[in-house]
ROLO-244284 format. One record per residue (C-alpha): y, x, z; residue number from 1. Coordinates in steps of 0.25 Angstrom, whole numbers, plus 2048, in hexadecimal, padded with zeros to 3 digits. Last residue first. Layout:
N
<rec py="Y" px="X" pz="Z" drenvo="NUM"/>
...
***
This chain:
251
<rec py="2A3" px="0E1" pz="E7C" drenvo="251"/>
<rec py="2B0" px="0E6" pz="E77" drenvo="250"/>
<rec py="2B0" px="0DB" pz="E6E" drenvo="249"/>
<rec py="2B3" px="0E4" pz="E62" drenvo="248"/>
<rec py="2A9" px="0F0" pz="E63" drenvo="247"/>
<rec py="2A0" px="0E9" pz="E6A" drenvo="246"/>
<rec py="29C" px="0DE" pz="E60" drenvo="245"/>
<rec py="29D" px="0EA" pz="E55" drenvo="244"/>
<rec py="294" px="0F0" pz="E5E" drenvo="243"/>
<rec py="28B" px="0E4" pz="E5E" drenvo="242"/>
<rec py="28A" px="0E1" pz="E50" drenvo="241"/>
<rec py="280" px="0EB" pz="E4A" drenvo="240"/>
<rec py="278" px="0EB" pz="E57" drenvo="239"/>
<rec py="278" px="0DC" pz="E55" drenvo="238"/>
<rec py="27A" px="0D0" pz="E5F" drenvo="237"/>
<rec py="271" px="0C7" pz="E62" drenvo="236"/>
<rec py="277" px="0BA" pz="E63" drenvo="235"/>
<rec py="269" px="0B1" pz="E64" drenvo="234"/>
<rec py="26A" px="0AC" pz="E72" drenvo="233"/>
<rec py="272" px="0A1" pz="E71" drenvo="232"/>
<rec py="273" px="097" pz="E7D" drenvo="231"/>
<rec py="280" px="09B" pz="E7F" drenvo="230"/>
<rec py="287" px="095" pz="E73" drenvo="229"/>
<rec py="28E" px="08A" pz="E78" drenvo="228"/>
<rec py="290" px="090" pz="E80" drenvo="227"/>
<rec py="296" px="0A0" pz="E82" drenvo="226"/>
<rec py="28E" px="0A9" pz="E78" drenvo="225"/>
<rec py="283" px="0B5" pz="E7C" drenvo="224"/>
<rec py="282" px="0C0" pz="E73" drenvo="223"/>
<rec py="276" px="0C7" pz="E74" drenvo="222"/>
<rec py="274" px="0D9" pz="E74" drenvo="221"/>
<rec py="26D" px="0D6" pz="E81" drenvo="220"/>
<rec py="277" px="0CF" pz="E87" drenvo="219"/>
<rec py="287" px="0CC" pz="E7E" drenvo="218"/>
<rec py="293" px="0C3" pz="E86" drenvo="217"/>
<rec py="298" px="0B6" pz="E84" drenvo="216"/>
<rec py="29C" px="0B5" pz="E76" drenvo="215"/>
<rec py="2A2" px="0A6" pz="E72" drenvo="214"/>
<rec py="2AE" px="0AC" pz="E6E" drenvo="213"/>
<rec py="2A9" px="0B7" pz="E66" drenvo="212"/>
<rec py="2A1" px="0AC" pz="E5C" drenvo="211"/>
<rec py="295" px="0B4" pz="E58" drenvo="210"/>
<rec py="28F" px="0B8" pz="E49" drenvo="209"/>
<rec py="281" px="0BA" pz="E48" drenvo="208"/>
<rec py="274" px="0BF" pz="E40" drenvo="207"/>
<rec py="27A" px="0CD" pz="E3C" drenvo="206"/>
<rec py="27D" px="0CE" pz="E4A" drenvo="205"/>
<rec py="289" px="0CE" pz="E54" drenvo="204"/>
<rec py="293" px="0CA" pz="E47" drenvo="203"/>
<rec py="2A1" px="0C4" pz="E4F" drenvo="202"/>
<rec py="2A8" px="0B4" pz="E4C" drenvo="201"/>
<rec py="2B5" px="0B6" pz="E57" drenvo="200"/>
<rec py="2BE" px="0BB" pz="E4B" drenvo="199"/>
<rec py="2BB" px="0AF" pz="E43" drenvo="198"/>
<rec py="2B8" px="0AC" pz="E36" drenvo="197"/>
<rec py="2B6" px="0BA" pz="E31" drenvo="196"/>
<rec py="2A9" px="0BC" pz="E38" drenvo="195"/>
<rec py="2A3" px="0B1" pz="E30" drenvo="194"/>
<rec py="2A9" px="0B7" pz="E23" drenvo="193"/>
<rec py="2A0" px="0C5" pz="E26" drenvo="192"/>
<rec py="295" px="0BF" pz="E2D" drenvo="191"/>
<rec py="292" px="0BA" pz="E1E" drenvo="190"/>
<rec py="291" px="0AC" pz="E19" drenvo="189"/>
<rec py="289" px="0AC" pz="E0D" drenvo="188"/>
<rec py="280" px="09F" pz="E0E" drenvo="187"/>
<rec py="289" px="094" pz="E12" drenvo="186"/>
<rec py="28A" px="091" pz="E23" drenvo="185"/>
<rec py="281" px="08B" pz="E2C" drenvo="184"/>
<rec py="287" px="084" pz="E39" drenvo="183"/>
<rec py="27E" px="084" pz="E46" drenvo="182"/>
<rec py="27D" px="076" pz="E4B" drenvo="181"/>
<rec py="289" px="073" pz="E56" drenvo="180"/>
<rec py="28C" px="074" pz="E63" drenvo="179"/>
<rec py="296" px="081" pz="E61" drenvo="178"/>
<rec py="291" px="085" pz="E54" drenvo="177"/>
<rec py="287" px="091" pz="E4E" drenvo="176"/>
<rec py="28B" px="096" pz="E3F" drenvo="175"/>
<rec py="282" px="099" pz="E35" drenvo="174"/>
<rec py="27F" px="0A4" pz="E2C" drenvo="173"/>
<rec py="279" px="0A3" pz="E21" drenvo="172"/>
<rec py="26C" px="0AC" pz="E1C" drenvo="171"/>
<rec py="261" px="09E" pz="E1D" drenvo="170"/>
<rec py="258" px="0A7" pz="E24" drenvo="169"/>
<rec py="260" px="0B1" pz="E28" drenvo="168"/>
<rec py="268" px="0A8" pz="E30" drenvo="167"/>
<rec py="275" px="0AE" pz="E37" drenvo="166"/>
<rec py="27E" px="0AB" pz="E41" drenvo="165"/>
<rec py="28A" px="0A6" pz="E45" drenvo="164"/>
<rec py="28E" px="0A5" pz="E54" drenvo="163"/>
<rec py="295" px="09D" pz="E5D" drenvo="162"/>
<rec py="29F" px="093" pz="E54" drenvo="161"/>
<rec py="2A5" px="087" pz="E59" drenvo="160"/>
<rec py="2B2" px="090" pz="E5F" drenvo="159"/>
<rec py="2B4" px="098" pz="E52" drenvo="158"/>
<rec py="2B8" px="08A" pz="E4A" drenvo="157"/>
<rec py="2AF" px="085" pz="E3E" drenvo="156"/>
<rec py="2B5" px="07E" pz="E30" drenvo="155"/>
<rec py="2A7" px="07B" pz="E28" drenvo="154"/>
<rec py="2A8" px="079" pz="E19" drenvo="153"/>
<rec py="29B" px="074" pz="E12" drenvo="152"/>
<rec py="296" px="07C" pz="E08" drenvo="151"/>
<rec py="285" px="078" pz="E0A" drenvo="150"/>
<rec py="282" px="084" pz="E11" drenvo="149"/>
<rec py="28F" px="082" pz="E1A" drenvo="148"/>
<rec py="29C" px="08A" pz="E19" drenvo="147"/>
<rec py="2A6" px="08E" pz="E22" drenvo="146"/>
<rec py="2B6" px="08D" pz="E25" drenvo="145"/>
<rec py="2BC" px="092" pz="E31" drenvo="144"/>
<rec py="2C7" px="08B" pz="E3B" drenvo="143"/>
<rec py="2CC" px="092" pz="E48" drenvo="142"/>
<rec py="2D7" px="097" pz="E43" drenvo="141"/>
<rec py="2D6" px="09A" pz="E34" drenvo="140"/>
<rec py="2C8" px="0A1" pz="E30" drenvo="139"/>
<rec py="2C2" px="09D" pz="E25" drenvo="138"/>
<rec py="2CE" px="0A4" pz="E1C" drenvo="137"/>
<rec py="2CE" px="0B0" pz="E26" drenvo="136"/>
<rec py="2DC" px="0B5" pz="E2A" drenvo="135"/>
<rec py="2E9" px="0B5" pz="E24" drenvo="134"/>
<rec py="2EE" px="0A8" pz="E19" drenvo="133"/>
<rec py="2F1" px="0AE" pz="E0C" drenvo="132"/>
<rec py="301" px="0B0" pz="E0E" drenvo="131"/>
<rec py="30C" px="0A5" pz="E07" drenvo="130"/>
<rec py="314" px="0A9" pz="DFF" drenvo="129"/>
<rec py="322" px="0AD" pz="E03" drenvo="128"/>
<rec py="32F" px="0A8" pz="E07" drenvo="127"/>
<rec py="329" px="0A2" pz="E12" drenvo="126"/>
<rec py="32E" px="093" pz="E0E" drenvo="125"/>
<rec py="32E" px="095" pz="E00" drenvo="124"/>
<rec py="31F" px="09A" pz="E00" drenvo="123"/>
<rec py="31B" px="090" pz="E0A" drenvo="122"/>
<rec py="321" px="085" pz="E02" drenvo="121"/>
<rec py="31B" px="08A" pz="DF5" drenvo="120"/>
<rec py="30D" px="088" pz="DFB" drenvo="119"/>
<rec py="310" px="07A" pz="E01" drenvo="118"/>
<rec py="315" px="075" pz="DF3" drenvo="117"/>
<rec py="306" px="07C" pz="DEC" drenvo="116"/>
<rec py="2FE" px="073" pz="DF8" drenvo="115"/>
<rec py="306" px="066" pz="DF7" drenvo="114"/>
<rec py="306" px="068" pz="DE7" drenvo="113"/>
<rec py="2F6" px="069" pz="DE8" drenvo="112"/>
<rec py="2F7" px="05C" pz="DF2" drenvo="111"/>
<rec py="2FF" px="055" pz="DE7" drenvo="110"/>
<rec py="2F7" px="057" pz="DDC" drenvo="109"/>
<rec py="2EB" px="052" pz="DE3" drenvo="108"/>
<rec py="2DD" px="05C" pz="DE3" drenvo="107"/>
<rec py="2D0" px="059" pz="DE0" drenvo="106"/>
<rec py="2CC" px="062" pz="DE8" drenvo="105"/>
<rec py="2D4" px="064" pz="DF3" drenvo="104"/>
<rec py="2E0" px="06E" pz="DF5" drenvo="103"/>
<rec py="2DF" px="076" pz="E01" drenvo="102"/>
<rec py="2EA" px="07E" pz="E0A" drenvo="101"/>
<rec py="2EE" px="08D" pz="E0E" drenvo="100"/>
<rec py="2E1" px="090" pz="E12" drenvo="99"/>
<rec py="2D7" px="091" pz="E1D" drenvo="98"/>
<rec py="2DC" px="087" pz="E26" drenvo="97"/>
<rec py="2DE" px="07D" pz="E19" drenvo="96"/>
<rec py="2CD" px="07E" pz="E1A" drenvo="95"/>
<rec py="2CB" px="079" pz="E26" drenvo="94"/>
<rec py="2D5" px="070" pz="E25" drenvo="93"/>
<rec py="2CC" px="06C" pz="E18" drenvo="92"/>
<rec py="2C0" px="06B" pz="E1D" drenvo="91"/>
<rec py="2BE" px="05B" pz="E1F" drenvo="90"/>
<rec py="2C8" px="058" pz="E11" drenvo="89"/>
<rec py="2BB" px="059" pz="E0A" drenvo="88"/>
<rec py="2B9" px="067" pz="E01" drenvo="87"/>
<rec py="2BD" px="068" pz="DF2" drenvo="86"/>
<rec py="2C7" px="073" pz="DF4" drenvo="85"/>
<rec py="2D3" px="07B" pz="DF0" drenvo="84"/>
<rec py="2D5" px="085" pz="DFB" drenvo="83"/>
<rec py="2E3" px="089" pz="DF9" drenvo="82"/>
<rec py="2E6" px="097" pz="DFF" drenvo="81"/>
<rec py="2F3" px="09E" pz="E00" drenvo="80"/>
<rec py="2F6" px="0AD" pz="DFB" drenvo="79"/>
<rec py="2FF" px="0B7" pz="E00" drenvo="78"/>
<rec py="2FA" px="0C5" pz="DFB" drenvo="77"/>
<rec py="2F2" px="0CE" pz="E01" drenvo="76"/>
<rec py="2E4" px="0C9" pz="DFF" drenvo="75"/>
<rec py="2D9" px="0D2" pz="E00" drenvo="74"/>
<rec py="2D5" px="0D0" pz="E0E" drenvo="73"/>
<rec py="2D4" px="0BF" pz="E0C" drenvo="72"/>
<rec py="2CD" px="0C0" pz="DFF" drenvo="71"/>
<rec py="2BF" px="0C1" pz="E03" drenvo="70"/>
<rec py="2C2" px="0B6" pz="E10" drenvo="69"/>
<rec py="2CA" px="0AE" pz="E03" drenvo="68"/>
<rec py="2BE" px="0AD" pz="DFC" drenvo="67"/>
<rec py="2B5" px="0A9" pz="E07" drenvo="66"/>
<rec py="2BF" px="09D" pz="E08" drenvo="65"/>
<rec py="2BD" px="099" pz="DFA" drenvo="64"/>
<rec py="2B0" px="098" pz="DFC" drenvo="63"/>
<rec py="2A6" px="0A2" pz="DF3" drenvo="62"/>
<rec py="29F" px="0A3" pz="DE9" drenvo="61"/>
<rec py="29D" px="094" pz="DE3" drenvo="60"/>
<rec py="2A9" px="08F" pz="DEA" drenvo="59"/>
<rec py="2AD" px="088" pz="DF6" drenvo="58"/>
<rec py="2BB" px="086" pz="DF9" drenvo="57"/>
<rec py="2C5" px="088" pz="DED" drenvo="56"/>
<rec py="2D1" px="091" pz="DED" drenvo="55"/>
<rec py="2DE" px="08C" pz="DEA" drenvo="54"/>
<rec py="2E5" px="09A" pz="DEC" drenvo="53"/>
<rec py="2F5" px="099" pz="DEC" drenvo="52"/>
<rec py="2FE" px="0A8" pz="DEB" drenvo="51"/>
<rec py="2F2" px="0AE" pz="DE1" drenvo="50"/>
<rec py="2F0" px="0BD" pz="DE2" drenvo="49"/>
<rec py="2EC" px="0BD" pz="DD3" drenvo="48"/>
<rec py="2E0" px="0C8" pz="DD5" drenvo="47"/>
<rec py="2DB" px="0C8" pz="DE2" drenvo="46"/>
<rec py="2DA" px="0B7" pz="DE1" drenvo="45"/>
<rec py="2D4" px="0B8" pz="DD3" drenvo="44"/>
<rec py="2C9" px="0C3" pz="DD8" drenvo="43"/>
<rec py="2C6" px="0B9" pz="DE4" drenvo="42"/>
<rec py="2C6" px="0AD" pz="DD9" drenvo="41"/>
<rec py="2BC" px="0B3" pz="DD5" drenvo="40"/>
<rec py="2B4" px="0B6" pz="DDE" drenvo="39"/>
<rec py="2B5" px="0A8" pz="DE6" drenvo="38"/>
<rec py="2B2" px="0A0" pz="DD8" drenvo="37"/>
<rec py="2BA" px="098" pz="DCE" drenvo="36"/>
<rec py="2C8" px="0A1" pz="DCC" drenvo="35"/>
<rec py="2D3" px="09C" pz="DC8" drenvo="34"/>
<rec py="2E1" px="0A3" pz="DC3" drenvo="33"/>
<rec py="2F0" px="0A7" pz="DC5" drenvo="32"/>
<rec py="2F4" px="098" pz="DC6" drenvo="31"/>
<rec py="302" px="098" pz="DC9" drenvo="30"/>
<rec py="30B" px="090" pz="DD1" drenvo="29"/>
<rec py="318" px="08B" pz="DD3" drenvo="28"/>
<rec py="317" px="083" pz="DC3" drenvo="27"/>
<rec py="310" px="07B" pz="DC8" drenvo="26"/>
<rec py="308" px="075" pz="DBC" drenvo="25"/>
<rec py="2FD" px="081" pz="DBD" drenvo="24"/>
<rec py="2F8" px="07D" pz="DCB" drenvo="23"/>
<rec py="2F5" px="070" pz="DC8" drenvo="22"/>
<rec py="2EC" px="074" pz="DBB" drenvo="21"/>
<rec py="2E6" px="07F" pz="DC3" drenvo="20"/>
<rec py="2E2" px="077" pz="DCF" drenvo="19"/>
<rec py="2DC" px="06B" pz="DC5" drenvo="18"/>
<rec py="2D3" px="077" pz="DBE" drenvo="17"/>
<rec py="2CE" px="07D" pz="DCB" drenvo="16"/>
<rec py="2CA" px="06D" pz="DCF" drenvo="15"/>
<rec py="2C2" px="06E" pz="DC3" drenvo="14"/>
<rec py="2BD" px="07B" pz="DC2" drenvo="13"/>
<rec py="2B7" px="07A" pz="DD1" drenvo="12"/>
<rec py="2B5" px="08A" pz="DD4" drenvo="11"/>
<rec py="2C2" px="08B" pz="DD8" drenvo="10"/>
<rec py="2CB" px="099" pz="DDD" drenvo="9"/>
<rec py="2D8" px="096" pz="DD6" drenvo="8"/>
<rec py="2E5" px="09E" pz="DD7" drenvo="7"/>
<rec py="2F6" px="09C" pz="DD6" drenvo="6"/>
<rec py="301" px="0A5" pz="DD7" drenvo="5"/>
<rec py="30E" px="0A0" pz="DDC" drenvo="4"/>
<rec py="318" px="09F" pz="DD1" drenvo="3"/>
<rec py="323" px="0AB" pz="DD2" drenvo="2"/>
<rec py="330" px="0A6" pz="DD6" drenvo="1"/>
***
């Protein structure tokens, strides 16, 4: 059988070197190539067509789970993910939801081998190789991924959430909880990827970004929410947005 192809994504030379080292002694597995930012390692990714990704968390770029919401249409073969990170133990179910498994930094030999044995079971048992997991990479069930200013890892559920919106000001968007301080996420969040978490986030203006399942009813062009967030007057929603908002809600 042909050995299962292997690649890299790490910015930590380090911990990519210890990987590598591991991973050329068995002899199931082969180590197509490393790459030590998101873009490259996208090119790398499209290029090998790896069976096993260990893909590191936060990079300089990019995160290692925005990467794999660029890939995500492009990939058409069956591929498993191994986020390979530094992060506390706290985030990682959080994590594990999103990818095939996780290996912490600095690893033990015998929780890489747990990892690599559990891959080659799955193949064995199904007969084939394992597919890339289907759906948004932040979003699996009701458990997404975001990140704060200062790079902390936030897992959030759709039912704590009303709205997002924007601050021009600061230019980030942040994210209004269920009886809690509003939640500011990294510069460089888009619409785009905060739509893709959940079907039930929806754009009503450039500014703002509903929760569905909290919407009451729309007056004078307003969107008013079911409580907690009732007291909000500030949902104004855009010509731009609202016959999309129409459109596909049959409002």
């Amino acid at each position: 059988m042909d050995k299962y192809k292997v690649v890299i994504v790490d910015d930590d030379d380090v911990a990519l070197e210890n990987l590598s080292f591991e991973l050329w002694k068995d002899a199931r597995f082969s180590l197509e190539g490393t790459a030590r930012n998101g873009r490259k390692g996208k090119k790398l990714i499209m290029k090998v067509q790896p069976d096993l990704l260990f893909l590191d968390v936060e990079m300089p770029d990019m995160t290692g789970l925005e990467l794999l919401q660029e890939i995500r249409d492009y990939v058409s073969w069956n591929m498993r993910v191994v986020f390979y990170t530094a992060y506390d133990k706290y985030m990682i179910q959080a994590i594990r939801e999103a990818a095939f498994d996780y290996l912490l930094k600095p690893f033990d030999e015998r929780d890489l081998k747990e990892i690599l044995t559990r891959f080659t079971q799955q193949v064995e048992t199904t007969g084939q190789r394992v597919s890339f997991p289907v759906g948004n990479p932040m979003h699996t069930g009701q458990t997404f991924i975001v990140f704060t200013p200062t790079n902390d890892m936030r897992a959030l559920r759709p039912a704590e959430i009303g709205f997002f919106r924007y601050c021009s000001e600061r230019k980030q968007w942040e994210v209004v909880l269920n009886d809690q301080l509003p939640l500011a996420l990294r510069r460089g969040m888009t619409a785009e990827q905060i739509t893709s978490f959940s079907p039930c986030f929806v754009q009503i203006h450039q500014s703002y970004i509903i929760n569905i399942d909290y919407l009451m009813l729309i007056r004078d062009n307003r969107c008013v929410l079911y409580p907690p967030f009732d007291k909000i007057t500030e949902l104004l929603v855009s010509k731009k947005f609202k016959k999309e908002l129409q459109e596909r809600f049959c409002l």
